[in-house]
N, C-alpha and C positions, 0 to 999 in steps of 0.2 A: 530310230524306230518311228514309224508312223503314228499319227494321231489315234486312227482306228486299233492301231497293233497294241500301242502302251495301254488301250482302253481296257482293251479283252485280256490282255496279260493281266493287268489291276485287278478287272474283273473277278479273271479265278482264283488268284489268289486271295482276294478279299472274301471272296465266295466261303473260301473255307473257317474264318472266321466269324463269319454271321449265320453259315450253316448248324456247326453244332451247338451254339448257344441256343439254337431255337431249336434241335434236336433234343438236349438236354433238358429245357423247358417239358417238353412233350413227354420224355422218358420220365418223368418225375411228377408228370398234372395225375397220372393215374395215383400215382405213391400218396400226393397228398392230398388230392379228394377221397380217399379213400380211409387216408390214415388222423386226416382232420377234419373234427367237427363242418358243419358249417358257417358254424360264429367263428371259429378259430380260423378259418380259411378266407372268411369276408374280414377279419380282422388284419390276417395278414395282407390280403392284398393291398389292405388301405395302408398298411405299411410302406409297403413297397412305392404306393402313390406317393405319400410323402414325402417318403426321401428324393426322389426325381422332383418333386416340387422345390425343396429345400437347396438342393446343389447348386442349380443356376443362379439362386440369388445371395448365396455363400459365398460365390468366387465371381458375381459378376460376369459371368459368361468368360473369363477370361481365357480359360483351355482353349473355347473356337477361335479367338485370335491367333493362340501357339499354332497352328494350322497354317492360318492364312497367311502369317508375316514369314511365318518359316519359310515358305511356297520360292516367296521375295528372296531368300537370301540365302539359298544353298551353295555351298561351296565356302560361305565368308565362317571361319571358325568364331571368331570373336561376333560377328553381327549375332550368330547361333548362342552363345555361350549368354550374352544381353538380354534377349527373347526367351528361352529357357529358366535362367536365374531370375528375371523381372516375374514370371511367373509362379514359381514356387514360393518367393520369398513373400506375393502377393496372397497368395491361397491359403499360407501357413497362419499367418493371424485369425484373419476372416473365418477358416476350419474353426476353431477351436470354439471364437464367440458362437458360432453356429449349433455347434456342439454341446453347449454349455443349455442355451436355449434349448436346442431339441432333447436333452436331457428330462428340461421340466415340464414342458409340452406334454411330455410321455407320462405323470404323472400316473395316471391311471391304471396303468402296464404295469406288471412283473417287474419288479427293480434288476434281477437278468433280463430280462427281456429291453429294456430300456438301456442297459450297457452292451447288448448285443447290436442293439438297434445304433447307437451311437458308434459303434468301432467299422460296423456296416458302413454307414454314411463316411467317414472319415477314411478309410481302404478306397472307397467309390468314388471320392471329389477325387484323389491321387492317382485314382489308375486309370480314370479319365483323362484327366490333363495327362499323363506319361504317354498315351496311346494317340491323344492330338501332336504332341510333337512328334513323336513314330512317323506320322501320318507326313507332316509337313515336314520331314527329313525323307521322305520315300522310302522308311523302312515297313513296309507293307508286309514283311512275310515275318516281321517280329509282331507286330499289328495282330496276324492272323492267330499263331501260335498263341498270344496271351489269350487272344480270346476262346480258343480251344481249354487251354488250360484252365479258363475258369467255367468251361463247359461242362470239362471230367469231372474238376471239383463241387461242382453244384450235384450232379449225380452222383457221386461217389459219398459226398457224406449227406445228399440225402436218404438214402440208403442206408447210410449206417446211423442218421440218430433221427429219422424220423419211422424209417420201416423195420429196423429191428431193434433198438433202442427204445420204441414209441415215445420219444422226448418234445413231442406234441411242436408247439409254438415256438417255442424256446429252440427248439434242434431245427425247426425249419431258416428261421433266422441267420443261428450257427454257419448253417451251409451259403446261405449266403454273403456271411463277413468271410468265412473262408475261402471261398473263391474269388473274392476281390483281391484277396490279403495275397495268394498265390501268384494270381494273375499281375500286380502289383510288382511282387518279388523279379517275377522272369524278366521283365521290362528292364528294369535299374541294372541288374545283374549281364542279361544277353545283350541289350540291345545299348548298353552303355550311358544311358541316359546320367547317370552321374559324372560324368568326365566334362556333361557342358554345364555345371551348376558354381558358379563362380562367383563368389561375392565381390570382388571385386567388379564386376563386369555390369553390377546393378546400374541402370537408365534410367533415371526418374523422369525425363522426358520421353522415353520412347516407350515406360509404361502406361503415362496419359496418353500415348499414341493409342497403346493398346485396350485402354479401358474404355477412350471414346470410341475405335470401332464395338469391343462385345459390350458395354452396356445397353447399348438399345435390345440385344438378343435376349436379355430379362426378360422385358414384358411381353417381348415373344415367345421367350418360353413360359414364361408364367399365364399366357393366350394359351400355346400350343398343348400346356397340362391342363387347363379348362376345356378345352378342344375333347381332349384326350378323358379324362377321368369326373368332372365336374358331373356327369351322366352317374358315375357312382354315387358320389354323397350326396346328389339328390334321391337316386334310386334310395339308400338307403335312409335317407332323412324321413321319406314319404312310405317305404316299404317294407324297410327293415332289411338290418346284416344279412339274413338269411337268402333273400331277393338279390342283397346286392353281390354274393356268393355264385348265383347265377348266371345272373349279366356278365360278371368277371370269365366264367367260363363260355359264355357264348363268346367272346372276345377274341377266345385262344386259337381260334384254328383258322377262322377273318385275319387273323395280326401275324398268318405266315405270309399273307404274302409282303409282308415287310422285310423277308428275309431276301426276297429278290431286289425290291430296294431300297432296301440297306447297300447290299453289296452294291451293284449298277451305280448309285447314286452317291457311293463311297470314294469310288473308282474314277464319278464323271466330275466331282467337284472339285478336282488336285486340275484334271485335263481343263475345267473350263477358267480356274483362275489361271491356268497358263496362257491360255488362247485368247482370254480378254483384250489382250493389246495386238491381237494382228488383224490383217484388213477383211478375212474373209469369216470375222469371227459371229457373223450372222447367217452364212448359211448350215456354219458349221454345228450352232445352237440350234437351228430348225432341223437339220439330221438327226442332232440329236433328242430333240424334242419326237421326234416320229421312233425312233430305236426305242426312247423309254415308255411310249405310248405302246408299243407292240410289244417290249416285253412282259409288261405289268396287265395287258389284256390276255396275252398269252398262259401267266404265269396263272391269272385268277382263273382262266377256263378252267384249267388242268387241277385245280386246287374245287373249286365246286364241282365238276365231276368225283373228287375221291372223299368229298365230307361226307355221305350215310356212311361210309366205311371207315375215314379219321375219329367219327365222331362214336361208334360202334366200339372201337377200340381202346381209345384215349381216356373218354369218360366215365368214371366209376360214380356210382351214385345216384341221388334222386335229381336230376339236372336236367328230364327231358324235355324241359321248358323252354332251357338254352339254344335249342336246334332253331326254333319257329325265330329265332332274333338274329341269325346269321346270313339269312342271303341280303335280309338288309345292312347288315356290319359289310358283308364282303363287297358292296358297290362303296360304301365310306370308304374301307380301308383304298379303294384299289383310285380314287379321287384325291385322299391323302397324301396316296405314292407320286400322285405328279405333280400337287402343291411343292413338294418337296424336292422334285427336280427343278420346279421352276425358283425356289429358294435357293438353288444353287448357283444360279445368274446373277441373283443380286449379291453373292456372297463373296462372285467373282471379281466384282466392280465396287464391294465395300461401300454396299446401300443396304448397311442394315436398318435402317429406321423403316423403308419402306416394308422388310421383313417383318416387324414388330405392330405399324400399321395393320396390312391387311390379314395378320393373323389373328391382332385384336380383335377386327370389324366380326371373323368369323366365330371369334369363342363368344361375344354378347349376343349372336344370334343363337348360339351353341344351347348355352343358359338360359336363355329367355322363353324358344321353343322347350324345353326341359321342362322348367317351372309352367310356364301354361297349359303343358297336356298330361303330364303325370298322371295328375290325380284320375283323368278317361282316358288311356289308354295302356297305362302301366307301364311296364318294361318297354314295350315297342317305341314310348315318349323317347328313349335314350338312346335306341337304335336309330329311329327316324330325325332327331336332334344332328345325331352322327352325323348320319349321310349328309345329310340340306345343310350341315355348316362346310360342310370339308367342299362340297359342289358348289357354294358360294365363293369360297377361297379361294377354287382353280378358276371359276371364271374371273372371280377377281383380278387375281394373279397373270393371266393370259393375258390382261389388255394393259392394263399396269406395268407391265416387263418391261412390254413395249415402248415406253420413254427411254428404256438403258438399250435396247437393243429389237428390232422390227424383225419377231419370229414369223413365219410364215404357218398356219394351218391348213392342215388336211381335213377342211371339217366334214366331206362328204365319209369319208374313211372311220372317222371317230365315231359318227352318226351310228353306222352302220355296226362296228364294231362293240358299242355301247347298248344298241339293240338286244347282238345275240346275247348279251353276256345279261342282261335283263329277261331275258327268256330261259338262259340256266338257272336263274338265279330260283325264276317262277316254280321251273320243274323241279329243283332239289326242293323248294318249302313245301310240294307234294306228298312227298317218302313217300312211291312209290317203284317198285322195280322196273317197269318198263321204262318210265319216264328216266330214271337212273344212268339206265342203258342209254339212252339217246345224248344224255347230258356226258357220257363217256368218249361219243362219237363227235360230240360237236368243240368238247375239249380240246381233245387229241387233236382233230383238224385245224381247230382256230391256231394252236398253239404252236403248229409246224408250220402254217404259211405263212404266217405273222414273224416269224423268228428261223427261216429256216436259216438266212446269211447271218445273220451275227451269232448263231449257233456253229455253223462252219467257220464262222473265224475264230471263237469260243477254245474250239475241238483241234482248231490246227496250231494255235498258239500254244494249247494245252501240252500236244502232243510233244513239242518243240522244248517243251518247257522240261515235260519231264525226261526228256532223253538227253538234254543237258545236265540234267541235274544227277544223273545213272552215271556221263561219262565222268564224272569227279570221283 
């Protein structure tokens, strides 16, 4: 199969695993803005920060190596069984100290709520790392499935202990350990992941293999959730839970187009640490560097065309503050999505320190812009923070690549592309209908000519796919 073919195959089926967890998210923001406070809802969310803060430096990053070294070694049973087992047996200590800590951290919380919050975090390091070996095994449609299954499950008992139960904080939690703990289950069980866990097969050298490449990916992630959430507990240091209740919600419907990539960029990082080592593997990265450029412009048109009516829908409550901080979130996120392609480069050539680098450089200016303007401009300090770190990042990132490998730009294209999508952004912060309508027409269009081929390879792959899969 071709490079393009394996991409678009990847694609959809990764699609459907990144699609309904953000479906689910969505089906559930009405449930519990509606059915939580909002101290309880800005509590939770700083929950939920936490724990993503906590994981990466619990296990060291070491899931995104199961990934990478996996990639290296398909086919060798016993290379798989060394790589798998070096990980568990690494993760399982570290879990617990971890544990033990965010136990008394929580001090403050509901003594349930702090043992939910713990079983949460410990479901989540495991069904993480289970899902990066999936990934670097090419079991991508076990990949998907789990991530559905913790889709149904997040809605399913949201539902029942937060909207008919009213079990407040506590049941929203719940739903959460419970879909990890599911999602978790299918993995070890379908996908076999216990048959490569062998104690015997422990590599104490080829685990400092592994801890020297994911340690640097710490302080990138521990960058990348400053990036990310540092805009909250300033929001809320300077403004208050209730503010940063808000902000959280202006977030939600900006933060889909991470769902395109997620997928794309889930798809392209297996393909690009393949193609690292062959001769044409620079024009191959500037193709694709233009494919993810069109689709993340394309995907964000179409997505700020349908926010008066996402946000109409979705949002329960007193929240219409949230709207005025999205068109600027939705240019962050959509500068995000291609820091993050471009972090797939150096992921492929096992340059993570440079990853950790310039993610740093952008979360101090992240923070710094944060802290200087809060206090005269409010909420907008955290939206504007957003954008100007993540647009530092990618220029960062675009010229810095360039030591591992001389991408080519289309910068007259980008220019232009970046314009209109600057002028939707204008017309939606209007709310107005006319204007509405025009940001309908100029969606729809950007979004088809930008993407009308890798949509027909998308559709014909798909087709292929599923008609194989009718004739079993």
């Amino acid at each position: 199969m071709s490079r393009e073919g394996k991409l678009a195959k990847n694609t959809l089926i990764l699609s459907i695993g990144t699609f309904l967890p953000k479906l689910a998210s969505f089906i559930t923001l009405p449930i519990l803005t509606g059915c939580l406070t909002q101290e309880d809802y800005g509590v939770y969310d700083l929950i939920t920060v936490l724990v993503s803060l906590l994981l990466p430096a619990a296990t060291l990053q070491i899931q995104a190596a199961a990934f990478r070294f996996l990639i290296d070694v398909r086919g060798d049973l016993r290379k798989i069984k060394e790589i798998v087992t070096n990980i568990f047996v690494f993760i399982a200590p570290t879990s617990l100290i971890s544990l033990v800590i965010l136990y008394f951290c929580l001090y403050r919380q509901d003594p349930v709520v702090r043992i939910l919050i713990c079983l949460y975090f410990l479901a989540d390091i495991v069904v993480n790392a289970t899902r990066q070996v999936c990934r670097g095994l090419s079991y991508n449609m076990d990949y998907a499935v789990s991530a559905i299954i913790s889709a149904l499950g997040k809605m399913v008992f949201a539902v029942i202990c937060v909207y008919w139960l009213r079990t407040g904080l506590r049941g929203t939690v719940f739903s959460l350990m419970m879909s990890s703990i599911l999602s978790m289950l299918y993995l070890f069980l379908k996908a076999g992941i216990y048959r490569y866990f062998d104690l015997t097969c422990f590599n104490k050298e080829l685990l400092k293999d592994m801890l020297k490449y994911s340690w640097p990916m710490v302080p990138n992630s521990m960058s990348a959730w400053v990036m990310r959430v540092s805009d909250r507990f300033v929001v809320t240091l300077f403004m208050g839970v209730s503010a940063n209740a808000v902000y959280s919600v202006a977030n939600k419907i900006p933060s889909l187009l991470t769902l395109a990539q997620n997928t794309f960029t889930m798809a392209w990082q297996e393909n690009a640490s393949i193609v690292s080592k062959d001769d044409d593997a620079e024009a191959y990265y500037t193709l694709m560097f233009k494919t993810m450029f069109n689709i993340m412009a394309g995907f964000l048109g179409l997505l700020i065309c349908v926010t008066p009516l996402l946000f109409a829908l979705l949002i329960r409550g007193d929240y219409g503050e949230a709207y005025f901080q999205m068109p600027i979130l939705f240019l962050g996120m959509f500068f995000f999505s291609m820091c993050t392609f471009l972090g797939g480069i150096y992921v492929a050539y096992k340059d993570t320190k440079s990853v950790g680098v310039t993610t740093a450089c952008a979360a101090i200016s992240n923070l710094v812009i944060d802290l200087a303007t809060i206090k005269w401009i409010g909420l907008y300090a955290a939206s504007g923070s957003t954008l100007i770190s993540y647009l530092f990042l990618l220029l960062f990132r675009m010229f810095d690549v360039r030591k591992i490998v001389r991408i080519k730009y289309d910068y007259r294209q980008m220019v232009f592309v970046l314009t209109v999508l600057t002028i939707e952004c204008t017309l939606c912060f209007q709310q107005k209908m006319i204007l509405n309508i025009v940001n309908i027409v100029f969606g729809t269009v950007m979004f088809w000519y930008l993407n009308k081929g890798f949509i027909s390879a998308v559709f014909i792959k798909g087709s292929a796919f599923l008609k194989k899969q009718l004739k079993r």
